[in-house]
N, C-alpha and C positions, 0 to 999 in steps of 0.2 A: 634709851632714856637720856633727859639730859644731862649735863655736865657741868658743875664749878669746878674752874681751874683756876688757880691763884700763880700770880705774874714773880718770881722768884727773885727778881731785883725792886718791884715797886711796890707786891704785896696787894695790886690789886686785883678783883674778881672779875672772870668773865665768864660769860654763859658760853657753853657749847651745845644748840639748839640741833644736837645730831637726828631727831627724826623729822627737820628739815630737808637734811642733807641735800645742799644746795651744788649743782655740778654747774661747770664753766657756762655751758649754755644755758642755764637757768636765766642767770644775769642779762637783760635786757638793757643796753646802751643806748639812750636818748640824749642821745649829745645834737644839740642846735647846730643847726648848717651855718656853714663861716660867712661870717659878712664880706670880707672883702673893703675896698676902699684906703683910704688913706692909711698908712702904717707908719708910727714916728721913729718905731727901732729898725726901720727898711734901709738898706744905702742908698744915699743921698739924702737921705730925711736928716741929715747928723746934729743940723742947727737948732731942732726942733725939740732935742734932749737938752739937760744939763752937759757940760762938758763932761768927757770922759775920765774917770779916776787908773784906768786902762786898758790898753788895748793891745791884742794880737793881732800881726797881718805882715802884709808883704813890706820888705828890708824899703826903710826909708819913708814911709809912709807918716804923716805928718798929722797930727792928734786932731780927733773930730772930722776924716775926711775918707769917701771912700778906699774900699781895698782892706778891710780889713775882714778877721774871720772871728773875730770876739771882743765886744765892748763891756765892759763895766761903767755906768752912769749912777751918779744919785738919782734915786726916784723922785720924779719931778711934784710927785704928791708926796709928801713923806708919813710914815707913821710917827718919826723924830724928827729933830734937825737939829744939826754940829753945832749951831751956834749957841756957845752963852754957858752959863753955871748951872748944876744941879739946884742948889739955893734947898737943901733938902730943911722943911720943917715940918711940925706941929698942927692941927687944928684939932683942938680939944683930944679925943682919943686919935684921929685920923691922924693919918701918915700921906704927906702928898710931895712933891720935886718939879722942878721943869720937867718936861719932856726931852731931854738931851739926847742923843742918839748920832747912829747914823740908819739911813736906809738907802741901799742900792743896788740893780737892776744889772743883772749879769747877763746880757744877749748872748746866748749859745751859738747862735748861725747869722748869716748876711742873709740865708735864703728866705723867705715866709713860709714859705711851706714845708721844711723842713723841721721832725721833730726831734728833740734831744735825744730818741732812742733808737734813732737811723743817721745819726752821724758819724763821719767816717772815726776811723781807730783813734786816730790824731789830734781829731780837735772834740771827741767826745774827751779824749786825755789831758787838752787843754781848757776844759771847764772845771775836772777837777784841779789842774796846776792853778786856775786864776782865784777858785776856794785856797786855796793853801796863801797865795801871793795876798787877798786882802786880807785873810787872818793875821799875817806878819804887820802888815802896815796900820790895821787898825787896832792890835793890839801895841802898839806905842802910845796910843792916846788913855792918860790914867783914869778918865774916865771911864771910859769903858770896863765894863764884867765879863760881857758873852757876847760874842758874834752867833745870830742865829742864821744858819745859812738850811733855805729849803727851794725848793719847787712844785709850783699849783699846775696838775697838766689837767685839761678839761674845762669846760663851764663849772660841769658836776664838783670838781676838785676845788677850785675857786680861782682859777684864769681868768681875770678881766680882760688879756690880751690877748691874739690869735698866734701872734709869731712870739717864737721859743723861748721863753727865759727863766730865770731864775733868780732869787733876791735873797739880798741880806740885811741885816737888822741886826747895829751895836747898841748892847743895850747897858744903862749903867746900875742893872742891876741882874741878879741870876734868875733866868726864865722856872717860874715853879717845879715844870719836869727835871729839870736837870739838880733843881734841889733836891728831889726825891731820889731821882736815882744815885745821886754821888752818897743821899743817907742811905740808901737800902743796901747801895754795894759794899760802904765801908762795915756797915750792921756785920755781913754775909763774912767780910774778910775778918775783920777782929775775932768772929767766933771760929771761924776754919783757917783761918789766915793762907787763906787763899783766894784770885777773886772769882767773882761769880760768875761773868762775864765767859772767861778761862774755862769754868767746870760746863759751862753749858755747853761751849764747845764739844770739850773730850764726850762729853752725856751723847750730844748729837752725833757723833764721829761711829760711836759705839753701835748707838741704836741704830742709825743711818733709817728713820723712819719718817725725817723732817728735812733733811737735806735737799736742796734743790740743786745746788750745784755749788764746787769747789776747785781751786787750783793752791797750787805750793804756797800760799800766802793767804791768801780766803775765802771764805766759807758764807755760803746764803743759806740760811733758812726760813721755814714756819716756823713762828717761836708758839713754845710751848699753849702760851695764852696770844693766842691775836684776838687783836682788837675787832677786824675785819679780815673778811675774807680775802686768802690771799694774800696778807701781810707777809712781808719778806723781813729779814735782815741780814745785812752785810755784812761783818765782822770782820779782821785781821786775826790772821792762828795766833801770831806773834803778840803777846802783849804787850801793848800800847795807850797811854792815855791820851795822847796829843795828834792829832789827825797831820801837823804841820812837819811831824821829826820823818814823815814817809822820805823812804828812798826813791829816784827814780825808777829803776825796778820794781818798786813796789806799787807805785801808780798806774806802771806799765800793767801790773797784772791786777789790780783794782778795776782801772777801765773796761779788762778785755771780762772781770767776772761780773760787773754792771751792765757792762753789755747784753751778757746772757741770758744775766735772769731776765732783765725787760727784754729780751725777743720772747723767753718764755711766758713770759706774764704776756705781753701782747699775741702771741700765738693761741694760746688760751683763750681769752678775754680780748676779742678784736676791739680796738679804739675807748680802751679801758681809761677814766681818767683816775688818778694817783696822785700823792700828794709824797715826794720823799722828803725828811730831814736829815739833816748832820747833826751829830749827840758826840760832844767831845769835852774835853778839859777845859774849866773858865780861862780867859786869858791870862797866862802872865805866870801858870800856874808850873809849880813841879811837877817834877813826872810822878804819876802815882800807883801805888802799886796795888789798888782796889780797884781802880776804875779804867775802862778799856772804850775807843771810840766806836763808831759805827755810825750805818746809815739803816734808816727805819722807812720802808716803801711803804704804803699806803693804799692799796686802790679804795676808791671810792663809792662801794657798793650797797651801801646798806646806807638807812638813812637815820640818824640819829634823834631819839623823838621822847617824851615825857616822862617816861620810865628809865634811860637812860640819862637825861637829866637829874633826873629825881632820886637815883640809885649812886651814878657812880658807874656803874655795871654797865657793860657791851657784851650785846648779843652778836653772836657769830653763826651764822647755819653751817658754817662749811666746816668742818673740821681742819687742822691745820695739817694733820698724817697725809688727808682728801688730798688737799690742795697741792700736797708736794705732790704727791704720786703724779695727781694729774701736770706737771712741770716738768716733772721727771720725764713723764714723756715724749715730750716737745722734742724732735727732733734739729739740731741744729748744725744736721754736718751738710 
């Protein structure tokens, strides 16, 4: 029979269509053959970008020029742009602003064919150092609210580019999910004053029947309510609202349990496309003691259609118990 399962931080419903019950190979991947051709985040293309806001590479290496192993560029199309005032006013009831912002384009690899979840230990470790490095710098600008930092992997996912990246987007106002979730978590903690984030953990730790994989620091799971099949999340055991206050250490062992899960999700699910975000504290903000960061993975498997629109509600066929087990057993020694 199926299943409503209610999302314990947003309060939202999802279907659990369990006599679907959808296995790994169910999932049919129709991802479009790569075009090839001209590529402007390639080495040597470097003039072809905005100038770089930063870069990784070899001692001495001179801004916008080969040799390097990770660029950050503004997106040369933006959703925003840095320049100018909010100018925030009125029209009759509506609410409107400039478009003020930043958006920009985090190249993961120099290689093209190289994907985010086959690079080496080191510079999978410096994608997340160079999230932590623009969060610092873009939160100095008091416009900004929220750095939204994600990744489109696939056609299916919403990649319009073949070689590897990732983007960011300051926005000068707070992305609606992150309103919900900072009200649902603090709702959870005033009444237990505890946060919720915290309890799902210990719940998961207990039941160990969503677990996909952990080390001394954190913890991946199915959450209770996925959205999609196959949904992860990333968590720190440690409470934490700011993704920025991590220790080296602690990115050290973020990396090595991001790495895992996606061998497992792509060991599973060959050439799965995903979409992950970062869910962290607005900028600028105290530490809080309701709300904890994390990354929320995404594959791309289901297709979103008139009832889902029209609801609110995501259908899921796989159950999320399904999905770990099958994770679980991904071997990766």
């Amino acid at each position: 029979m199926p299943e409503l399962r209610k999302d314990p931080v947003l309060g939202r419903w999802i279907i659990i269509a369990k006599e679907r019950g959808k296995r790994p190979t169910d999932f049919i991947i129709n991802e479009p053959p790569t075009k090839g051709g001209f590529c402007p985040l390639c080495p040597g293309n470097e003039k072809t970008t905005p100038a770089e806001v930063l870069g990784y590479g070899t001692p001495g290496r001179l801004a916008n020029t080969p040799g390097w192993t990770l660029r950050v560029v503004p997106n040369k199309y933006p959703a925003l742009i840095i320049e100018g005032d909010l100018n925030k006013e009125g029209e009759g009831l509506y609410d409107k602003m400039n478009g003020i912002g930043a958006h920009e384009v985090l190249i993961d690899t120099p290689n093209h064919d190289e994907t985010f979840s086959r690079l080496p230990f080191e510079r999978m470790k410096d994608v997340f150092l160079a999230f932590r490095d623009r969060l610092v710098d873009l939160s100095r600008d008091e416009r900004f609210k929220y750095v939204m930092i994600f990744k489109n992997h696939g056609r299916a996912a919403g990649a319009s580019l073949e070689h590897s990246h990732s983007q960011l987007v300051a926005l000068p106002i707070l992305p609606r999910m992150i309103v919900s979730e900072l009200a649902g978590s603090l709702s959870y903690y005033k009444y237990k004053e505890r946060c919720v984030y915290c309890d799902i953990i210990r719940q998961e730790i207990k039941q160990q029947t969503r677990i996909v994989c952990e080390n001394d620091h954190f913890i991946v799971i199915t959450p209770w309510a996925p959205r999609s099949p196959f949904e992860m999340w990333v968590l720190p055991k440690h409470h934490s609202s700011s993704y920025i206050t991590q220790s080296d250490e602690q990115f050290q062992a973020l990396t090595r349990i991001f790495a895992e899960a996606m061998y497992r999700l792509e060991s599973c699910i060959p050439n799965v496309p995903y979409n992950f975000v970062l869910h962290g504290a607005p900028l600028r903000s105290e530490p809080m003691r309701h709300y904890h960061w994390h990354f929320e993975i995404m594959p791309k498997l289901t297709n979103i259609a008139g009832f889902e629109w029209g609801s609110g509600f995501y259908i899921n066929p796989t159950p999320p118990e399904d999905a770990a087990k099958f994770l679980r057993k991904v071997s990766v020694t």
